[in-house]
N, C-alpha and C positions, 0 to 999 in steps of 0.2 A: 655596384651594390649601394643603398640608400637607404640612411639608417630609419625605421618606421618611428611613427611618432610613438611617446612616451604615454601610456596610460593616463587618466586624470584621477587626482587622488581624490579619497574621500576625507581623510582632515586634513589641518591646519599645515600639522607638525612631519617635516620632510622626512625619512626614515632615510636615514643612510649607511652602509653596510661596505666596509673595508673588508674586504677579502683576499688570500693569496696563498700563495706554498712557504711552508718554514723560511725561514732566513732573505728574505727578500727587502727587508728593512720596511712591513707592513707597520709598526709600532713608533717605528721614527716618522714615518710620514703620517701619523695619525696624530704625534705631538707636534708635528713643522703645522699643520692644516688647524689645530685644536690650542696650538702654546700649553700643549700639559694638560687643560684643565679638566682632570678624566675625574669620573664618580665611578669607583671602583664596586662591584657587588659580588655578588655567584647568582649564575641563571639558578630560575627555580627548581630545587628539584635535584639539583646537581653542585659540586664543588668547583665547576671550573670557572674560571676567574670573567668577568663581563665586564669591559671598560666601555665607556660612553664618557659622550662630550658633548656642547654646544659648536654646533657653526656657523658659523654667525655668515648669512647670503643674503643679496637683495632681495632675494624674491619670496623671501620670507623666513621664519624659522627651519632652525633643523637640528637633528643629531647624529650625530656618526656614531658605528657601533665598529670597533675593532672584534672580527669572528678572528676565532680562533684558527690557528696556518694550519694548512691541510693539502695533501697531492690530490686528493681525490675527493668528489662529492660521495661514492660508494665507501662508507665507513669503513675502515679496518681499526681505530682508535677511538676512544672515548673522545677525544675532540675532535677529529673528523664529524662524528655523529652529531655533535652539539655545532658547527658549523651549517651542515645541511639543514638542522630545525629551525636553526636562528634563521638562517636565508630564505628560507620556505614560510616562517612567521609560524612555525610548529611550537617555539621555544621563545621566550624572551618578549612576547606580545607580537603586533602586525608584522607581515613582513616586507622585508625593504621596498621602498620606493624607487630605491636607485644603488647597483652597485658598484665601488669599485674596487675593479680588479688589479691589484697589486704584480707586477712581471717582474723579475730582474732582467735588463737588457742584455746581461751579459749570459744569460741562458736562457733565451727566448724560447725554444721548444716545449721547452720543459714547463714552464709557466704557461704558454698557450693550451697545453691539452685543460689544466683545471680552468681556464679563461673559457673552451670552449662550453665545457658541462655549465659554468652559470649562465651563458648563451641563450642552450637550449630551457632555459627557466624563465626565459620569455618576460624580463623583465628588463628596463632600462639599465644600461652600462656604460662605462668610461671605462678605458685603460690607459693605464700607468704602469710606462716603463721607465721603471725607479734604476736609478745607480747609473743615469746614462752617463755621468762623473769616471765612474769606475771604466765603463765601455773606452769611454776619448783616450782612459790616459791608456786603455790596452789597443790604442789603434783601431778601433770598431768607430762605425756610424749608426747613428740607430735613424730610418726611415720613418716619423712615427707615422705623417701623412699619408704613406704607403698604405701600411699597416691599417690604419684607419678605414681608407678608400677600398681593400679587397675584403674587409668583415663588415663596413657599414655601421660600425661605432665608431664613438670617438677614439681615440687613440693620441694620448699627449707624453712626451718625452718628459722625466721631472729627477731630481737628486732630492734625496729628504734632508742627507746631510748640508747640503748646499744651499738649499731652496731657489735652485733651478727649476724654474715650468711650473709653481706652484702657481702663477698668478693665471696659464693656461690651464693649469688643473680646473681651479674654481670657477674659467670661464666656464669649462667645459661641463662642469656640475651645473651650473645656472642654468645652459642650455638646456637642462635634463638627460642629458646622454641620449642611446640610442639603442633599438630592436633591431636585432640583425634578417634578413630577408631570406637569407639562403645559411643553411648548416650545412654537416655533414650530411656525401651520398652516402646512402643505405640502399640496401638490395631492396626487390619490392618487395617481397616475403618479411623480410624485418621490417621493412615503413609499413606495412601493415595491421603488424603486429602491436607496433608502437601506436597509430592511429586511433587502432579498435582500445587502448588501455588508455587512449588520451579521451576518445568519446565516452568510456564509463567513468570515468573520473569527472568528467563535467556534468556528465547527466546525474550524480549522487553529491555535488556543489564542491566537490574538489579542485585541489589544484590541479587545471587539465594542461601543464606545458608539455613539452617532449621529453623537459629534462625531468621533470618530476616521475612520468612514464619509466623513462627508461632505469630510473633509482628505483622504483617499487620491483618491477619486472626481475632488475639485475642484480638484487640484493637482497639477504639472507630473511628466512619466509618471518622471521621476527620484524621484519621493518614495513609488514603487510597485516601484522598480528593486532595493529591498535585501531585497523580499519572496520568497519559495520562488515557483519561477520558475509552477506550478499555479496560485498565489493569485493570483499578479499577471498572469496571463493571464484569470481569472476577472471580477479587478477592472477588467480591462482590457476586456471585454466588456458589463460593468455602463455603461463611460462612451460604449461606442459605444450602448447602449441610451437613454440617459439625453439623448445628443446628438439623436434623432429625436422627443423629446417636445416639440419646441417652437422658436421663431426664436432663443431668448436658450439658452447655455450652462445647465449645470445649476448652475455657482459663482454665475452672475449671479443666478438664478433663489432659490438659497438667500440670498442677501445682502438681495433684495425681501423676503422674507419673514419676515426678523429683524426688518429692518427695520419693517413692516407689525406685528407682533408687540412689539415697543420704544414704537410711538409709544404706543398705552394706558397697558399699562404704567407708562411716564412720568408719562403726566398727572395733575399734581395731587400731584409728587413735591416741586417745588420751585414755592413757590408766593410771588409779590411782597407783603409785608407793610410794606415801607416805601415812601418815595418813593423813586422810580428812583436811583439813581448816579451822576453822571456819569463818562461815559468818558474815566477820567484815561489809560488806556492810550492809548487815540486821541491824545488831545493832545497826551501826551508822543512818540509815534512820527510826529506830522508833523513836530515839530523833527529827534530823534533817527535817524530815517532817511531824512531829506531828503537827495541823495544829495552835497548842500556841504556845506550845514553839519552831517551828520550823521558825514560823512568827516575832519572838522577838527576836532570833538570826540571821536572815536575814535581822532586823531594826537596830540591833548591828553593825552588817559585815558591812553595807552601812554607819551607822553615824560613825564608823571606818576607814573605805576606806575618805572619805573625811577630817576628820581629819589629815591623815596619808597623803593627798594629797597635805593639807593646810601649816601643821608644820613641815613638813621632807622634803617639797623642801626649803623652806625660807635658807638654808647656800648655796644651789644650786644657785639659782638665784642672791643670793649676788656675786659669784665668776663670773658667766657670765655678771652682771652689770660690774664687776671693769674691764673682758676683752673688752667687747664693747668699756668704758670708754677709756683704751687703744689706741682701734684700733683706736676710733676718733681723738686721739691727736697725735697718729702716723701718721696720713693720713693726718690730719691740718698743721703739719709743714712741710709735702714734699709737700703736693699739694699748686699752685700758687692760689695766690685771685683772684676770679673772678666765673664765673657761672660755670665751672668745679667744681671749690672747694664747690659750693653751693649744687649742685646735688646729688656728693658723700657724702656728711656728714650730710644734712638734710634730702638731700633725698631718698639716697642709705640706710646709715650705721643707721639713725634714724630711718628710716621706717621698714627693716629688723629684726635691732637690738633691739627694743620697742617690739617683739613681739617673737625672740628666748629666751630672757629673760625667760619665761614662758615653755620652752622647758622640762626644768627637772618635773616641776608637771603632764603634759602630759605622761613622761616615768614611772612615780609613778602609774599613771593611767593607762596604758597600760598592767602593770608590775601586779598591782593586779589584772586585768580584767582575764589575761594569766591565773594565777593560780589557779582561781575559775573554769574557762574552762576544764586547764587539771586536776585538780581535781576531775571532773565529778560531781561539786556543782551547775552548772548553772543550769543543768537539774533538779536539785532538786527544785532550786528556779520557776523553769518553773512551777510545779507542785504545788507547797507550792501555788502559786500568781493565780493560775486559778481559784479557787473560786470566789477571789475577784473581779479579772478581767473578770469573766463571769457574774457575776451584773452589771457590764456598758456594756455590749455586746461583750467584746474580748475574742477573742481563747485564751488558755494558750499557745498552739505554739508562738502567739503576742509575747512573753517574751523575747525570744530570739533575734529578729528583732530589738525589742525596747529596750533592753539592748546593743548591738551592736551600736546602735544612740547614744548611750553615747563616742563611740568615732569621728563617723562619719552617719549623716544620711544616706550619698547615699549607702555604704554598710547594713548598715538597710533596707533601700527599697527594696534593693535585695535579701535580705533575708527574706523582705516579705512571699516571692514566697514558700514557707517551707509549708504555711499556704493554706489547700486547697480550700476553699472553695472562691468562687471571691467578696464575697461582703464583707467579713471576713479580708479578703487579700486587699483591699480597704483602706477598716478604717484602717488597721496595716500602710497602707504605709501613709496616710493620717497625722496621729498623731504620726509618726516616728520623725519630724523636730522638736515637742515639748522639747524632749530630748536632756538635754543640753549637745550639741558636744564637743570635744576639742576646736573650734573655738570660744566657747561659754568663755571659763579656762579661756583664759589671761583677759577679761576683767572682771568678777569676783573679779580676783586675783587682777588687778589695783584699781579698788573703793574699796575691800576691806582692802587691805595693806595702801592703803592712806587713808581712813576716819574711819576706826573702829582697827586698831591697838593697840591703847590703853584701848581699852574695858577688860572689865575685864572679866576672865571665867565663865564660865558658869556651877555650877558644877562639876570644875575642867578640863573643856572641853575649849577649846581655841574661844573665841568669834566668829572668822573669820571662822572657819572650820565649826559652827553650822550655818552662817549664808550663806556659800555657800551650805555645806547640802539643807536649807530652800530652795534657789533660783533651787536647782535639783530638789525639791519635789515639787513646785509652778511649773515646766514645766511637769511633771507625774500626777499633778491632773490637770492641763488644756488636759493634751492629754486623761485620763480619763474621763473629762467631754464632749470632743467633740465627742470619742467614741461614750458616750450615747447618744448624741445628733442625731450623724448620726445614728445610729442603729434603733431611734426610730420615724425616718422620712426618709429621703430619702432611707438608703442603710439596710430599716428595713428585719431582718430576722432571725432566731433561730440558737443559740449558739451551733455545736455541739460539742459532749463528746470529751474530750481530752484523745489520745493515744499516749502514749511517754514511748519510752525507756531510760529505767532509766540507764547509763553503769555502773561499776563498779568504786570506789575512790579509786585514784590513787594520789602515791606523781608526782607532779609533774616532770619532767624533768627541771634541769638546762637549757640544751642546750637550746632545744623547748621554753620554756621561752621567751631565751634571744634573737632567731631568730624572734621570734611573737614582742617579743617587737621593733627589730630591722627593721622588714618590718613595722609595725604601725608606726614606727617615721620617718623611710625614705617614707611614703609613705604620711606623714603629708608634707614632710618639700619638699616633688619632686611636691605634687600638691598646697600648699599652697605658697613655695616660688614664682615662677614665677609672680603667682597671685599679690603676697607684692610687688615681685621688681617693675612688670609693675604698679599696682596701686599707689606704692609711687611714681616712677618718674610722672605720670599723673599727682597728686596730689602736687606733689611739684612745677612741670608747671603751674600749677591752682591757688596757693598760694602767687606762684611769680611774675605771669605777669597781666596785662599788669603793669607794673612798676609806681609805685608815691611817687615821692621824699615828705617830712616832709617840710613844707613852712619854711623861715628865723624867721617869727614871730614864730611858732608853736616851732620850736625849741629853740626860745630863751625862750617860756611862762617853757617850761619840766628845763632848765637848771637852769631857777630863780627856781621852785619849787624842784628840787634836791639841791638846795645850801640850802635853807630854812629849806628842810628835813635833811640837814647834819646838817645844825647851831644848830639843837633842838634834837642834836644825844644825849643819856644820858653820855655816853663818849668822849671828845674832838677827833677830827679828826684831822689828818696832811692835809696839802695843797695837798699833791698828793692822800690821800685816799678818799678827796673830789673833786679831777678830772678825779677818777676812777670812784667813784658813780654817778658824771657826767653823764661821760662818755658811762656808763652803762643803765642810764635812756635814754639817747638821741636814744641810740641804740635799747631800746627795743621800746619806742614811732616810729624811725622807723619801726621796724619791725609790731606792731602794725598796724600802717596806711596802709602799704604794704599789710596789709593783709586783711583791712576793703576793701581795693580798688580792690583787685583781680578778677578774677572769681571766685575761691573759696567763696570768703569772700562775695561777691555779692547774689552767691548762698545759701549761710547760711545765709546771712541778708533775704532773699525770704522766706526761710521756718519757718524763728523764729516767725513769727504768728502763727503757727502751734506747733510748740510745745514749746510754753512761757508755756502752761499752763501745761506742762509737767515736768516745773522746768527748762528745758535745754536752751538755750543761743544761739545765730548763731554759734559760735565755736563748742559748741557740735553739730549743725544741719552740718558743714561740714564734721564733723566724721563722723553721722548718711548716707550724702551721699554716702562717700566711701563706709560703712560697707553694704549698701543693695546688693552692690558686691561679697563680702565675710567679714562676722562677723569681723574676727580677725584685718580688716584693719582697726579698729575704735582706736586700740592701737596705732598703726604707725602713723595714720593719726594725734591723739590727741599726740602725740611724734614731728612731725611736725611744729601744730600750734603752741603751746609752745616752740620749739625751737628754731623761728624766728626770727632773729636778735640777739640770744643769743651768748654768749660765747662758743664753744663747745668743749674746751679741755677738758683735765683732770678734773680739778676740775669743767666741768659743771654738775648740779644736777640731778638726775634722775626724769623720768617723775610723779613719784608720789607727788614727794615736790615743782614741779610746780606748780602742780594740788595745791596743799595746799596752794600756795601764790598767787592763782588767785583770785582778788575780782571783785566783782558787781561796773561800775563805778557809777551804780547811786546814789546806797549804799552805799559802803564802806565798805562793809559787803562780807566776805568769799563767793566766786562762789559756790565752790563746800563743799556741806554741807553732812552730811550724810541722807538726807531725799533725794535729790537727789540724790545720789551715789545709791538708794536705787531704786528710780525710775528709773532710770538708766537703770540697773540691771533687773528689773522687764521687764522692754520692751525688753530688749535683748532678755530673757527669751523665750517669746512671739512670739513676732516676725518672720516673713521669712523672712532672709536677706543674702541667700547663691542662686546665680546663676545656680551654678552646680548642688545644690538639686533640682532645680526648674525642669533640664534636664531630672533629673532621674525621676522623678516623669511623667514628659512628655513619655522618653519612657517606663515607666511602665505600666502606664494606657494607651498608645496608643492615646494622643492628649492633647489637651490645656486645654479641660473642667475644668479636675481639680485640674491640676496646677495652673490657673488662681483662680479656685474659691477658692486654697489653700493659695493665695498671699494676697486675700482680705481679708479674714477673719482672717488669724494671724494676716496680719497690724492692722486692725482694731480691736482685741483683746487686742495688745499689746498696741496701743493707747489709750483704756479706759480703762486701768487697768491699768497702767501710770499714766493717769489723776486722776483717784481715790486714786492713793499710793501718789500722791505728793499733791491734794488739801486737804483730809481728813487730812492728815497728818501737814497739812498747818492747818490746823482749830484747831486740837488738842495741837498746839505750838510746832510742835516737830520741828528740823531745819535740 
């Protein structure tokens, strides 16, 4: 066979289209081919995630489009479906020029049958069989020349991890790949069939391949529904024809005969040259998901990973305090006094900088998520947790979705979509936002560095790390309980069996790693900054205006009571160290006042009947304001109020020993306690307070319904479960 020549295109711009089955390492080889540089979107229309990149070829421009992994071009998943559009150029604009098809060597059959159906799409291909790394050390050869010479495309041997055959990859792109001459036999009654559904498709300026044919034919009469209503009566008659040829469907019937077509093919593709392998996967998977002790070291891993998230950023965070510290005091002596100077440094470098701080635990957490992934432990745990999780009504597919909300819900929600079944798929996306996001880390990290730092271990365990643990496990048993709650009222309906491939454990890749880690933090810090800057300067408008000077009396009352407090200092003061402290009181009672008088200030005096009973203060109700924006601005915000009329060089304090010197004026009694800090915490937990989730949930489910009805019941979860952590706790004397 002889690959046919490659269409000629009509623009400039080469359309290129990475295609393949799950876990095939499609995404590493799209960063080994691209170096990263992806431009992340959502196809129109839809939430699932659309990576592109430049590639740079002799022969001219290009871009690669990573489609989303899939078995089959016949959809049974929201990304299968978005796969066949984008390939077809239904979705995402033209469609491919060129594609390739991603194999793992070390399961060649199984990658060949989805290699065959883009075949039949009558469009130029290359294959890449990826992992031939993996194949040598298991004793396999992989043939790729074989391979090539019986389908009449290319066919190149490559490692993404390794950057093995990359440099034959890209020849084999430049050449244009190749149209295969001969498919699968088919009966003549079925080529028939297919023929007559390939001539109406051309005659009405369709896509007329065989593999397009055989998708409309094979597949559910909604994927015939967006056709001119003529064709799809046409095609619609082709499948009642195509139904009286035989006992079996005409889909079952084209699947035998790929398959039939595959097996030759194959043989002799990957052939044993060493002695066998043992199957360290086996071995390792009777410990690992035995369902004790496979459950007991997946409670290790997790109260490990937070640990490790807690006590190995803490010298991190110190080094980005002292730069922030820095920049402030660099920026305070060039910049002139006045509302410039005020913007930039309470509102710009406090609001930003209150919440990079927390950068490095986020990377700790990205960094371990990466390695459990390419490890091929996630899917374990997917399987180890489906039990449990099919007692409150979740798919074991759930797992993955809702492990991903650990770093961001709206990728969660879209990952939904994995899960087939729509009411299944519902609840996953429903109780995604439970899961506490990176948004969720910095404040976490602030109540607990500031009010349980000197707690003692726990068992040799770091007090702080077991009790952010705690507040991860309080948001996975509320999205567990709402689970069953929905499952067994409104969106009630039977759990089905879970079917998951399990891939193979693998050491990780460095590079892969460090690329995963590096698009997860630039992908934090490109949708999350914009957010901080705009909400802090809003916010610093808010806190500042309308403007109110401290009356002649009011100031003289702070000045008598700072000489007072200096006179009964246990060490004597100099005259200038008690014109400091002055000076310092009078500064912060402005700032103070400025701040009761604002709109801010206004607006946090409004809601503090509402959550007095909560423990929290008008100060924290104007944090709570900002945060229903986005979580993480409840740092910046509370960085803000506290830094009001302070000091803000060098030597001013970090936001947590504010937090520590704030009292109660009616008391005199510490604001922030740890039974607050607690509450706190719990409501965040709780809570919807991410705009952007709100969007994704919108076009997920297609309307308001149940974003709305998802906004009222978090709030109001998190408000009485708030009210109960802080009154009970009030009753029992804890502070």
């Amino acid at each position: 066979m002889s690959a046919s020549a490659a269409p000629a295109r009509t623009t400039d711009l080469l359309r290129i289209a990475l295609a393949g089955n799950p876990n095939v390492g499609k995404t590493a080889l799209f960063n080994r081919l691209t170096g990263a540089r992806a431009r992340v979107a959502n196809y129109p229309g839809t939430t699932v995630e659309r990576r592109t990149a430049a590639l740079r070829l002799e022969r001219g421009p290009a871009e690669l489009v990573d489609v989303p992994g899939c078995h089959s071009l016949v959809a049974r998943s929201r990304d299968e479906e978005v796969a066949h559009d984008v390939l077809t150029g239904r979705l995402g604009g033209a469609r491919a020029d060129l594609i390739i098809v991603v194999i793992d060597a070390t399961h060649l059959q199984k990658g060949l049958y989805l290699a065959l159906q883009l075949l039949e799409l009558e469009r130029p291909v290359v294959l890449a069989l990826n992992q031939v790394d993996a194949a040598r050390a298991a004793g396999l050869e992989v043939d790729a020349a074989l391979l090539s010479q019986r389908l009449g495309v290319p066919a190149v041997a490559v490692s993404a991890m390794t950057g093995e055959g990359i440099p034959a990859l890209l020849a084999a792109i430049e050449a244009g790949g190749g149209i295969p001459s001969v498919l699968a036999t088919l009966s003549d009654l079925d080529l028939q069939v297919l023929e007559n559904a390939q001539r109406v498709l051309r005659a009405s300026g369709h896509d007329g391949s065989r593999g397009e044919a055989a998708y409309l034919l094979t597949s559910a009469p909604s994927a015939r529904a967006s056709l001119h209503e003529d064709l799809a009566d046409q095609l619609d008659r082709l499948v009642a024809t195509a139904a009286t040829r035989g006992p079996e469907t005409l889909g079952r019937r084209l699947i035998a005969a790929r398959y039939a077509f595959i097996d030759p093919i194959a043989a002799g593709v990957i052939r044993a040259v060493g002695p066998a392998v043992p199957d360290r996967s086996g071995r390792i998977d009777r410990v690992v998901t035995n369902p004790a002790v496979g459950l007991l070291l997946f409670a290790l891993a997790t109260i490990g990973l937070f640990q490790l998230v807690y006590t190995g950023s803490e010298p991190l965070i110190g080094g980005v305090e002292a730069g922030i510290g820095w920049l402030q005091g660099w920026l305070g002596a060039k910049l002139p006094e006045g509302a410039l100077h005020e913007l930039v440094l309470d509102g710009l470098i406090a609001g930003v900088g209150n919440v990079a701080v927390f950068l490095p635990q986020l990377i700790i957490l990205f960094t371990a998520i990466a390695l459990l992934e390419d490890s091929g432990y996630m899917a374990r745990a997917a399987f180890l947790l489906d039990r449990p999780m099919s007692r409150v009504g979740l798919h074991g597919k759930a797992f993955l979705p809702l492990m991903t909300s650990f770093a961001c819900a709206i990728p969660g929600i879209s990952a939904a979509r994995t899960v087939e079944q729509p009411r299944d798929r519902l609840v996953t996306m429903l109780i995604a936002p439970f899961m506490s996001c990176s948004a969720r880390l910095p404040i976490y990290t602030l109540v607990i560095s500031a009010l349980f730092a000197s707690a003692q271990p726990v068992f040799g365990l770091s007090a702080g790390g077991l009790i952010m643990a705690a507040m991860y496990l309080l948001g996975i048993l509320a999205a567990f309980f709402t689970a069953w709650l929905l499952k067994r009222t409104v969106l009630a309906a039977p759990a089905p069996p879970l079917v998951l491939e399990l891939p193979d454990y693998r050491i990780p890749s460095v590079r892969g790693v460090l690329m995963h880690v590096w698009s997860q933090s630039r992908a934090f810090i490109t949708e999350s900054g914009p957010v901080i800057v705009a909400l802090s300067i809003v916010l610093w408008a808010a806190m500042s205006y309308p403007k109110s000077e401290l009356g002649d009396t009011a100031k003289t009352i702070v000045e008598q009571t700072a000489r007072l407090i200096a006179a009964d200092a246990v060490e004597p003061m100099s005259e200038d160290e008690v014109s400091a402290a002055v000076l310092a009181a009078v500064s912060h009672a402005e700032g103070q006042h400025r701040l009761q008088h604002s709109v801010a200030g206004k607006l946090g005096h409004a809601i503090e009947p509402i959550i007095a009973p909560l423990g929290f203060d008008w100060k924290i109700g104007i944090g709570l304001i900002g945060s229903f924006a986005a979580r993480e601005v409840l740092v910046s915000t509370l960085g803000q109020v506290y830094g009001v009329g302070a000091d803000e060089g060098e030597e001013s304090p970090v936001l947590r020993d504010a937090l520590l010197r704030e009292t109660n004026p009616a008391t005199g009694q510490p604001r922030f306690t740890p039974l607050v800090g607690v509450s706190l915490m719990v409501f965040f937990v709780l809570a919807m307070q991410c705009l952007s989730t709100v969007a994704a949930l919108r076009r997920e489910t297609g309307g308001w319904q149940w974003p709305l009805a998802s906004i009222v019941y978090m709030n109001a979860l998190a408000w009485l479960a708030s009210l109960a952590t802080f009154q009970i706790g009030t009753l029992l004397g804890f502070s």
